[in-house]
C-alpha positions as CSV (number, residue, x, y, z in Angstrom):
1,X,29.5,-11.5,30.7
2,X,28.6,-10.7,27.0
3,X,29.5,-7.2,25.9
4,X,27.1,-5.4,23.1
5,X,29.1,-4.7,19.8
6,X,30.9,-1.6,19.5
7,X,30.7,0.4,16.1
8,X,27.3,-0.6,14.9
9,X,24.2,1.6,16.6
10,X,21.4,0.2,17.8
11,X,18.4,1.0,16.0
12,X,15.9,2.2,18.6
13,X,12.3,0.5,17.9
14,X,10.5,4.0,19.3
15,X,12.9,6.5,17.2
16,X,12.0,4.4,13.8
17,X,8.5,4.8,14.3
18,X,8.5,8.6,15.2
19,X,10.4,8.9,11.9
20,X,7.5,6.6,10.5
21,X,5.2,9.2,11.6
22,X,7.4,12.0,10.5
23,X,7.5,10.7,7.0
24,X,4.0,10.1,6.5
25,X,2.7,13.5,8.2
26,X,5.7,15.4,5.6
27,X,4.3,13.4,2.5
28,X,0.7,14.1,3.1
29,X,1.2,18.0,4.1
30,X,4.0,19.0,2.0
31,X,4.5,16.1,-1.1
32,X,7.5,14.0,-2.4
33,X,8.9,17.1,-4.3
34,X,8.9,19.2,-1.4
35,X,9.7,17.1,1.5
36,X,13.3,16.9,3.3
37,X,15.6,14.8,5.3
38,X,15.8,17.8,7.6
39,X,11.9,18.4,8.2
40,X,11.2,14.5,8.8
41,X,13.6,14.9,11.5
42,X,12.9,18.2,13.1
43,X,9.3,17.2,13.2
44,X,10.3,13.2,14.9
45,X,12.4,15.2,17.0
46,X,15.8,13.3,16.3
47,X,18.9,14.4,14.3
48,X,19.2,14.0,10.6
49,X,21.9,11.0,11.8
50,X,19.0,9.4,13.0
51,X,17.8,9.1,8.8
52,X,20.6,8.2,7.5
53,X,21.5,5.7,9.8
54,X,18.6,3.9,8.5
55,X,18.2,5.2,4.8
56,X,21.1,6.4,2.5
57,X,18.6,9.1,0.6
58,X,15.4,10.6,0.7
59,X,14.3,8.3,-1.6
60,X,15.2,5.0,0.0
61,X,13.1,6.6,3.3
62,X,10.0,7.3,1.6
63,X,9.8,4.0,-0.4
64,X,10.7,2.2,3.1
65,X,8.0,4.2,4.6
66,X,5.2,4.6,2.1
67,X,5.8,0.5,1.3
68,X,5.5,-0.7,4.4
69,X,2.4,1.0,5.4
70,X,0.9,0.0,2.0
71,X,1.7,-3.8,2.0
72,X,0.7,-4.7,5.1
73,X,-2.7,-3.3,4.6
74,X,-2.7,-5.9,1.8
75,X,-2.8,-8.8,4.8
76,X,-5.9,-10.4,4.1
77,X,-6.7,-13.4,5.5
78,X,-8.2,-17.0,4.1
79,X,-12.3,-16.7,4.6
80,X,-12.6,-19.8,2.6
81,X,-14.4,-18.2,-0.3
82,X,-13.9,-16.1,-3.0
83,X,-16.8,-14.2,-1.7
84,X,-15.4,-13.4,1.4
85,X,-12.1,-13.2,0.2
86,X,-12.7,-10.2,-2.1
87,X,-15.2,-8.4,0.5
88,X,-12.1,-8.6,3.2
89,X,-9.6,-7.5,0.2
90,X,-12.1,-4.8,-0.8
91,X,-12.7,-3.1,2.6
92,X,-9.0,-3.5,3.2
93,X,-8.1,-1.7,-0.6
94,X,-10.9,0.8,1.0
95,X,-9.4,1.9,3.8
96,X,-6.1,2.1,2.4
97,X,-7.1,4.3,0.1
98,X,-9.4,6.4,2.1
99,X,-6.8,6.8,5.0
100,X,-6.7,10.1,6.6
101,X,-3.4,10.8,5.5
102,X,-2.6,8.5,2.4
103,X,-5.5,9.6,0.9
104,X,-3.3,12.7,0.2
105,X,0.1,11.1,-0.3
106,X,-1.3,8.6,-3.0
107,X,-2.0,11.2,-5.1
108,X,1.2,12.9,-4.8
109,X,3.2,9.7,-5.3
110,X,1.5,9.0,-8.5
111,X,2.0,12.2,-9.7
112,X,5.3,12.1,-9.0
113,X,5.8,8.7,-10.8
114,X,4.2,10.5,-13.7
115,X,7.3,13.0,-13.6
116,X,10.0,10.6,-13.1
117,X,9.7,6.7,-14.4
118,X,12.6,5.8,-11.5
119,X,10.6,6.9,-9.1
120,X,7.1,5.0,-10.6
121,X,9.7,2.0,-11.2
122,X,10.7,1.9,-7.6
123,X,6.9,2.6,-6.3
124,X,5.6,-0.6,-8.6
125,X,8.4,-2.6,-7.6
126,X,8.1,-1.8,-3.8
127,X,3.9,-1.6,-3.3
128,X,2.1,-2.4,-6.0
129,X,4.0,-5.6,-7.2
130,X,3.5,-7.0,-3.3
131,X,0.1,-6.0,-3.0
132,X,-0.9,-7.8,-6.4
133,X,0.7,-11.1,-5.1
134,X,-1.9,-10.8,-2.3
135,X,-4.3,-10.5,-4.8
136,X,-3.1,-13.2,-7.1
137,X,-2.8,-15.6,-3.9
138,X,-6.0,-15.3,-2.9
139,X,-7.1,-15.9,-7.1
140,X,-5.0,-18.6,-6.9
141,X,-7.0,-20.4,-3.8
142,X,-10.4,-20.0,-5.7
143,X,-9.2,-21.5,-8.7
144,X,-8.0,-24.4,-6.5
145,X,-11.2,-24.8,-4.9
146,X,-12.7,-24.0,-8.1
147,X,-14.6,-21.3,-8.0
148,X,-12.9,-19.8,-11.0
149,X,-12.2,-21.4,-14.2
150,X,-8.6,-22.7,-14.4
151,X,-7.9,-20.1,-17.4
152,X,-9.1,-16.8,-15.5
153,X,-6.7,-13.9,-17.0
154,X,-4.7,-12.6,-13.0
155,X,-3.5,-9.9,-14.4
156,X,-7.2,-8.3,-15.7
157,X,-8.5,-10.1,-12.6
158,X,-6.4,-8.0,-10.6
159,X,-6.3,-4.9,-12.8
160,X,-10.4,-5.3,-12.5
161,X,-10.0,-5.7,-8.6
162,X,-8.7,-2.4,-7.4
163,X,-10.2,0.1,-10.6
164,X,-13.3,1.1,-9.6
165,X,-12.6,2.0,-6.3
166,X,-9.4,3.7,-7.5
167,X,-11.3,5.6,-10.3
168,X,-14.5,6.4,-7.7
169,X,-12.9,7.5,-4.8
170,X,-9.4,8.6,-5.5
171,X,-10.0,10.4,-9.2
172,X,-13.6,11.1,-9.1
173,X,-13.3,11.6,-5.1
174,X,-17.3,10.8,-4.8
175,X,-18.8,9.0,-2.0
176,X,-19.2,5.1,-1.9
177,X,-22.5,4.9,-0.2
178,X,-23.7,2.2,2.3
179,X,-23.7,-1.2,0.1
180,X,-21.3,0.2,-2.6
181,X,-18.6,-2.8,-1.2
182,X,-21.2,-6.0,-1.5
183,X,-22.4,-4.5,-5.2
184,X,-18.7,-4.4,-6.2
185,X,-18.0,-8.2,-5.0
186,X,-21.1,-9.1,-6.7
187,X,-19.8,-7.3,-9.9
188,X,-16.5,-9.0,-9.8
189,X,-18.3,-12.4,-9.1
190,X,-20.0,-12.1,-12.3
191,X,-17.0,-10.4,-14.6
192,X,-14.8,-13.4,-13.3
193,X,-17.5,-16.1,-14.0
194,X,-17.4,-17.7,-10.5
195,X,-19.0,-20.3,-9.6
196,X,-20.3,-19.6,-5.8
């Protein structure tokens, strides 16, 4: 009979994500700057040991947090063309932004960076720099099937990819109308010279 090891907890599956949930709902009503270790866990209903068993700092939790959510929202998979491939990337880069609650933490967080280049460092490095390999990966495939010329520029390709929608919804917070996805695939098709 096999004992369980003594002096390590157990990380319970359903306590992490109520912290999940704790984090995210702290960060979109109160922001980075004002949230705590001790209001995440009063609101998941768990003792502050409960944090810090899984994150040293404040910081370490909310990069945990905000990064997972973020990159896997960046899963997109293979259609087989660069057509479908940016419409899937586009509506996923849509609804990330547009969620009901990181639609107010994103914001925050890149104010925040603004304030405090560790802070944008650590952001970059834990979201953005993931989410960008997605989007590089699936570059990659259409200039293997060649559907974009060999010397297409990732880093404006990518740069080019999630701008507008940033600038429209997030900054300019107006409405993207009914076929506002399709026009921007067909712009990108065009500013990337594809051949599709």
């Amino acid at each position: 009979m096999s004992r369980k090891p003594t002096g390590a907890a157990v990380l319970q599956p359903e306590v992490t994500q109520a912290i999940t949930e704790a984090v995210l709902d702290e960060l979109a009503e109160t922001g980075f700057g004002r949230l705590s270790m001790e209001a995440v866990a009063k609101r998941a209903g768990v003792g502050k040991s409960a944090l810090y068993r899984r994150w040293p700092s404040k910081h370490d939790m909310v990069t945990a947090v905000v990064s997972e959510f973020s990159v896997a929202r960046a899963e997109v998979e293979d259609t087989g063309s660069l057509r479908g491939d940016l419409l899937l990337t586009l509506k996923a880069l849509h609804e990330w932004i547009t969620h009901p609650r990181f639609s107010r933490i994103l914001p925050d967080l890149i104010a925040e960076g603004a304030r405090n280049s560790t802070q944008a460092d650590i952001m970059r490095d834990s979201i953005g720099v993931p989410r960008r390999e997605r989007g590089e990966a699936m570059f990659h495939r259409a200039i293997a099937r060649g559907e974009l010329p060999e010397d297409t520029d990732l880093e404006m390709a990518l740069d080019v990819l999630a701008a507008p929608m940033y600038w429209r919804l997030v900054v300019r917070q107006a409405p993207p109308g009914p076929d506002y996805l399709e026009s921007l695939v067909e712009l990108f098709l065009r500013a990337l010279n594809a051949k599709v």
